[in-house]
N, C-alpha and C positions, 0 to 999 in steps of 0.2 A: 440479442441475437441467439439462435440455438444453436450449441456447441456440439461436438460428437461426442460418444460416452464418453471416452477413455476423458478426451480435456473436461467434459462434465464432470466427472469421477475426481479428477484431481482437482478442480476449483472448490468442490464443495470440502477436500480434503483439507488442502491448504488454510481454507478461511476457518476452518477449525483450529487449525496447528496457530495461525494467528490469535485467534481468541485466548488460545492455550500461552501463547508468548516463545511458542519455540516455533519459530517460521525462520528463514533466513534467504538469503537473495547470492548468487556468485552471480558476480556481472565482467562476460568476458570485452574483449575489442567490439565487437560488433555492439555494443551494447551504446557506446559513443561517438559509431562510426556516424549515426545519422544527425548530430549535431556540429558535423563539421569535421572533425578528426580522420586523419590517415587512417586505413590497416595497415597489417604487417608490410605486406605487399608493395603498397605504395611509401610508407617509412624505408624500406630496403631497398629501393630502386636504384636511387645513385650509388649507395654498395655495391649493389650486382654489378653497376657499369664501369669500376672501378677496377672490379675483380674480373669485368672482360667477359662477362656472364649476361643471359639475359635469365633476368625476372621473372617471364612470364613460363618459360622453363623448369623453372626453381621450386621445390615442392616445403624444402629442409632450412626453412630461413633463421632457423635457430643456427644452421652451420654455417649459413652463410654469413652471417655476424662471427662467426669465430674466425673463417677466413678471412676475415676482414683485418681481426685484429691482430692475425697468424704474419701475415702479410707487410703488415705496416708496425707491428710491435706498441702501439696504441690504438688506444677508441674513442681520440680527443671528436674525429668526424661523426660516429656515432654519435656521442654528446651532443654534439652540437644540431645533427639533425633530431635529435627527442626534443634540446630548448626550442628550436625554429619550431616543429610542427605542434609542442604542447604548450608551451608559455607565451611563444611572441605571436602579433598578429592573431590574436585569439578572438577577436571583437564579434566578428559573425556565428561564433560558437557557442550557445547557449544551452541549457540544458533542456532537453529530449521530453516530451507528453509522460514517459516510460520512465522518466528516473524525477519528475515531479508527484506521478505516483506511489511510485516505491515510499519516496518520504514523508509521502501524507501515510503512510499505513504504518504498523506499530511493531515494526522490524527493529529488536534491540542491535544486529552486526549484520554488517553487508564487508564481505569479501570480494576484492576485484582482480584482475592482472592489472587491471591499467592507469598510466600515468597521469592522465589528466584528472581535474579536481571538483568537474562536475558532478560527481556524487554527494563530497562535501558540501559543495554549494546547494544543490538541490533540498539538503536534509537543513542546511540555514536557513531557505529561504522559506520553509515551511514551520521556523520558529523553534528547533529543534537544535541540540548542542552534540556537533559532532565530536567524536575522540577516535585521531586518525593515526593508523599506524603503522610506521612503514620501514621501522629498524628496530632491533629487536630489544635496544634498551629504551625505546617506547611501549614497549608491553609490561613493565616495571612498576608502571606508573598509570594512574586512573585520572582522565580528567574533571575537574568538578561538575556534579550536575548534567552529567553525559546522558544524554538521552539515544543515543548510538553508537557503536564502534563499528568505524572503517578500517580493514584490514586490508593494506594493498602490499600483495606478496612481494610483487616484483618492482617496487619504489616508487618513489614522486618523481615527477617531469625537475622537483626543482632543486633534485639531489642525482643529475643523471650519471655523476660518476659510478654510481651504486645501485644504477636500475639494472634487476637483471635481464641481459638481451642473449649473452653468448651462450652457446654451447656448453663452455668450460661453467660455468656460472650455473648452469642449470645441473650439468653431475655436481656439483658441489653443495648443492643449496640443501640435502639433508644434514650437510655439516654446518654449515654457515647459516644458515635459517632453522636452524633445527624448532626453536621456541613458536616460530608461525606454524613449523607441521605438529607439533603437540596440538596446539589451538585448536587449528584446522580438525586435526584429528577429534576432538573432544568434542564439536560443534556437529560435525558428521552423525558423533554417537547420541549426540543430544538434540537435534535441532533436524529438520525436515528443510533441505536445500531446492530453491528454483536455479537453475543455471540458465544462465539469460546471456544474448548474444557469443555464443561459440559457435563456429563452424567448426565442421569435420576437416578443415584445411588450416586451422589455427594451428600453430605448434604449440598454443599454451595449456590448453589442456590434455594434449596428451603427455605434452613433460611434465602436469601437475599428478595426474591420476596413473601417471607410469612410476613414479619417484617418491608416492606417500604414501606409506604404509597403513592404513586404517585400522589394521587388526581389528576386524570384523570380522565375527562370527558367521556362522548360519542364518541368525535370525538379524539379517542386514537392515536398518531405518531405508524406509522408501524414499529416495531422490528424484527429483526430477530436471528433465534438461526439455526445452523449447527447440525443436529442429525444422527448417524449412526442407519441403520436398526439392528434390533438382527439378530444374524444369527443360524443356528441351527449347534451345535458341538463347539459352543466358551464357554467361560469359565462359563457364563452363561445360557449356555440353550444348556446341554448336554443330551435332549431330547426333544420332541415335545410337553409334557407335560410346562416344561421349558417354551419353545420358546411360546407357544399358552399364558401362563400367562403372561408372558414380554413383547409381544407385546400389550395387553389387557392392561395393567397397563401403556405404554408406549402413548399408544392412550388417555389415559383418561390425563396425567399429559402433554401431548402435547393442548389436547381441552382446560386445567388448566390455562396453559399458554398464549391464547389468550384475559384472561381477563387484561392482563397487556400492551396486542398491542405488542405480541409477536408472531412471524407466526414462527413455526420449519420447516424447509426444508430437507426432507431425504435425508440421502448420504450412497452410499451401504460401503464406504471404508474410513479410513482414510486418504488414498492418494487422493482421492475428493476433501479435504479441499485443497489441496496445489496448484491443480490443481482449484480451484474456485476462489481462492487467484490471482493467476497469471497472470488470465483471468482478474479477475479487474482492476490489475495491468498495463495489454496491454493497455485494453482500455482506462484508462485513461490516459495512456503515448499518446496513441493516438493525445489526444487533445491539443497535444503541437507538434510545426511544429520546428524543424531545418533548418534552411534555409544555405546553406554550398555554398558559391562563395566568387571569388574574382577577379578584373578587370584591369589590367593593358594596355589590350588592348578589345573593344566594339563588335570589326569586328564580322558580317558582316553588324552591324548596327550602325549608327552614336552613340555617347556619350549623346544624349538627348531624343533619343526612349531607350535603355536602362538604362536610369535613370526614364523615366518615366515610362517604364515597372517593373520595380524592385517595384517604391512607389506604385504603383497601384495596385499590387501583393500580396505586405502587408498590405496593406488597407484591401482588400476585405478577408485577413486570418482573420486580427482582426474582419470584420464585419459576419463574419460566427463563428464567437464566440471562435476560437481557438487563444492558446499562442504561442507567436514564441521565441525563443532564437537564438540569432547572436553572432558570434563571432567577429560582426564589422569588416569583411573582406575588405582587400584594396578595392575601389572602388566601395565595394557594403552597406557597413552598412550604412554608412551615408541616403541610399534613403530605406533602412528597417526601420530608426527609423523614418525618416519625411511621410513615409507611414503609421503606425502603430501609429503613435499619431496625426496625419488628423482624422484619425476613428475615437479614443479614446475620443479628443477633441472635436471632433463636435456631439460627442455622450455619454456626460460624465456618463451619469444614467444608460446609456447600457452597456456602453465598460470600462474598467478599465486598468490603465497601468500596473496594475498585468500581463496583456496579453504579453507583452514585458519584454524579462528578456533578460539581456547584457552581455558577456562574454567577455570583450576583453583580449586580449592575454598577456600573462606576455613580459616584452620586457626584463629583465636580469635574469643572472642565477642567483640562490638561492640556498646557501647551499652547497650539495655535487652535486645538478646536474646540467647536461649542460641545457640549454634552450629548445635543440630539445626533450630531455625527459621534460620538464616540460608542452611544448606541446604538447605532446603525452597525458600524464595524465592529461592533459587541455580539449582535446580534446574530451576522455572519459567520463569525470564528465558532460561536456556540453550534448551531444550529447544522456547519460542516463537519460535526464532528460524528452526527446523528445521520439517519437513511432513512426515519420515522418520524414524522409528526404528530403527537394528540394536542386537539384546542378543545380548550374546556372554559366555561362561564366565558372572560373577556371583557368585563365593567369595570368602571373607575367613576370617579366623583368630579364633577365638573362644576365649580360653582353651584354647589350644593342640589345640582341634580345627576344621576346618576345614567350613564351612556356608555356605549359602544369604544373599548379602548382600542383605540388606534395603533398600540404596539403591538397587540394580539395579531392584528390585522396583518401587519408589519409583518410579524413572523411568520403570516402565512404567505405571505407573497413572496419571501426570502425562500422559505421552504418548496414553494413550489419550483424556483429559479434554480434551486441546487438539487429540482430530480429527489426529492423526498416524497416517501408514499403519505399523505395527508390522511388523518383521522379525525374529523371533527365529530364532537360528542353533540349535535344540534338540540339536544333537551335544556342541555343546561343556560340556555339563551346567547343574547347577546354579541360578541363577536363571532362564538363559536356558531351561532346558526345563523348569523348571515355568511360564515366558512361553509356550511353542511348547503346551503341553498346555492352555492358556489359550484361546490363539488358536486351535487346533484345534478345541476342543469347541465353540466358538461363532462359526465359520467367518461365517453369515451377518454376526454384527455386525463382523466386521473386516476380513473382505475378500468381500462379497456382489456377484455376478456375477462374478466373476472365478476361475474353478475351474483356469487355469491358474497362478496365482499361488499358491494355494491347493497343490497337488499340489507346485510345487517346494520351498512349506514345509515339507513331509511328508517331502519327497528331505533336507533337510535336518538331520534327526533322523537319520538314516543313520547309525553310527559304524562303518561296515565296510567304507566311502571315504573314498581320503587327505583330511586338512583340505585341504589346500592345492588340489582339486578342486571345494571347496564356495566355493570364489571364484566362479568362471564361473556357479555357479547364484544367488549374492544378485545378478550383477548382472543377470540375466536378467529377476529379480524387480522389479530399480530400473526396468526397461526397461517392465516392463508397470505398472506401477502410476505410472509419468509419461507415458504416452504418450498 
């Protein structure tokens, strides 16, 4: 879908800052309101009622947590509604499109306020080791093989005595949190932030970015924050009176936010966000190529242009700055990895063997399954990790006759199901060109509007030019369908 500049401008920015490893995510309340969880608002309701207050009134529910505790000289009922609405009865609360994403991307710290634990979860279930931290002699200590650090300022649901909710709690938290605002701080100066679910009605972020000092210079790191327009008939601005002062107020705490190197991006819907998310998500699967072949037989080119076309191939992916994953396919990985680290090597400052990641194939079964399922779900975890496909050759040896390999095949039907741009090399035969007669005949669904992408597929089936000439046209292809 086409995006307006400004959120153009920033997607293309971000999935950079991603590549680069300095991206980072703040995810306010709103951010797990839609898998089931209270806001403030509705968390503080029996407070208000208690305090003889209504709710819907109440702008300052940070104070109205103090009164609470002003009142009654404890916060056992606080406590107790953070367990009820974060720990118990949680069964229908599962984790959000929006925070399944986040964890499939390659966000080393996400920072939150809030107490539930689906962020953790989210970054488990996508095979990833979280290291969560939410007191300040957890920051002491590094978990092993941490593939993320969660930083949850204001506590876990399963330590409520020490989540911060009051008033008193939040003036204090430059003294008592001191060690998360250093953090915080460092990660500002280092790391490019998406703020995800805050309202201009939260108290959390104005008591975060009122109460830490960033010591930022002039030349501020660009931030960004996600903001939904008001709309006129929502629960806020059930007249134009309403809507005229909410947007007024919305504009002034949006210009607020710039002194922190905070740029807000309006979004008409909350479906935007999911939809902005995803789009990052393409692109930067984008910059990782799958390369799917395998060679038992070369025809109709000797075994020494197709081994030099293969390294040549991968050289020039890693020198245009993209990652490849192989599955070390018979007859083909060997000249993807000595292509791919010719680059690497003769360009160590530039290219990194981060670019090469290796998949090779389980060779026994495991467990309860057969092999052909464990390649299957081999298949899939490799091939999500990429936004590109090239198939190249595709034979194998069948009872001593040589055919069409069914994993090639495999791969490409996986690739097409996970929204991969397909590249079949159809000169080099076999799987790949019954993929390239594939991709032909149904041009619109794999590459529609794009007729020059398309034509150099076609160049590609050619076998009456050298292999090693049909280099310069996949990359050409990589060029237009990432650009």
């Amino acid at each position: 879908m086409p995006f307006r500049n400004e959120i153009e401008a920033f997607i293309r920015d971000f999935v950079k800052d991603l590549n680069e490893n300095t991206a980072s995510v703040f995810a306010g309340a709103g951010f797990s309101i839609p898998a089931g969880f209270v806001n403030w608002s509705d968390l503080m309701s029996e407070i208000a009622q208690d305090l003889e207050l209504n709710i819907n009134v109440e702008t300052d529910l940070v104070s109205l947590a103090q009164f609470h505790v002003n009142e009654n000289q404890t916060r056992s009922k606080i406590n107790r509604k953070i367990i009820e609405e974060f720990t118990e009865d949680t069964e229908d609360t599962e984790e959000t499109l929006n925070h399944k994403i986040i964890a499939r991307l390659p966000i080393s710290s996400v920072w939150t306020t809030n107490y539930d634990v689906l962020i953790e979860t989210a970054f488990t279930k996508a095979n990833k080791v979280p290291d969560v931290k939410y007191k300040n002699e957890q920051l002491l200590s590094n978990k092993p093989k941490r593939d993320v650090v969660i930083y949850k300022m204001h506590g876990d649901a399963s330590h409520p005595d020490d989540a911060i909710i009051t008033k008193e709690q939040y003036e204090q938290y430059h003294q008592t949190h001191e060690p998360f605002i250093n953090a915080l701080t460092g990660e500002l100066i280092t790391k490019t932030f998406l703020f995800i679910g805050f309202s201009f009605t939260d108290p959390n972020l104005d008591y975060i970015l009122s109460r830490l000092n960033f010591r930022f210079s002039k030349n501020k790191r660009q931030h960004y924050c996600l903001v939904k327009r008001h709309e006129l008939g929502d629960y806020l601005n059930p007249d134009q009176a309403s809507l005229d002062y909410n947007n007024r107020r919305q504009q002034l705490v949006i210009n607020d936010l710039k002194r922190y190197g905070i740029k807000s991006l309006m979004i008409d819907s909350f479906e935007e966000i999911t939809d902005i998310l995803h789009e990052i998500e393409r692109r930067f699967k984008k910059n990782t190529i799958f390369i799917s072949g395998s060679a038992e037989s070369y025809e109709p080119y000797s075994r020494h242009e197709a081994v030099g076309f293969v390294h040549m191939l991968s050289k020039k992916i890693i020198e245009n700055n993209f990652r490849i994953v192989n599955g070390f396919g018979w007859g083909i990985g060997s000249s993807v990895i000595n292509g791919s680290l010719e680059a690497i090597h003769e360009k160590p400052l530039k290219y990194s063997e981060s670019q090469l990641v290796l998949k090779p194939f389980p060779q026994f079964e495991s467990g309860n399954k057969k092999l052909s399922e464990l390649w299957d779900e081999y298949r899939y975890n490799m091939i999500s990790l990429s936004g590109i496909s090239i198939f190249l050759f595709g034979s194998k040896n069948h009872d001593g006759e040589i055919i069409t390999a069914n994993g090639v095949i495999r791969e490409f039907e996986i690739s097409k199901e996970l929204g991969n741009v397909c590249i079949p090399i159809g000169c080099t035969g076999y799987a790949a060109k019954v993929i390239s007669e594939t991709v032909l005949d149904r041009v619109d669904e794999f590459f529609s509007d794009n007729e020059a992408a398309v034509k150099l597929i076609q160049q590609l089936n050619d076998t009456n030019e050298d292999l090693i000439d049909k280099v310069s046209l996949v990359i050409k292809i990589l060029r237009l369908v990432t650009k």
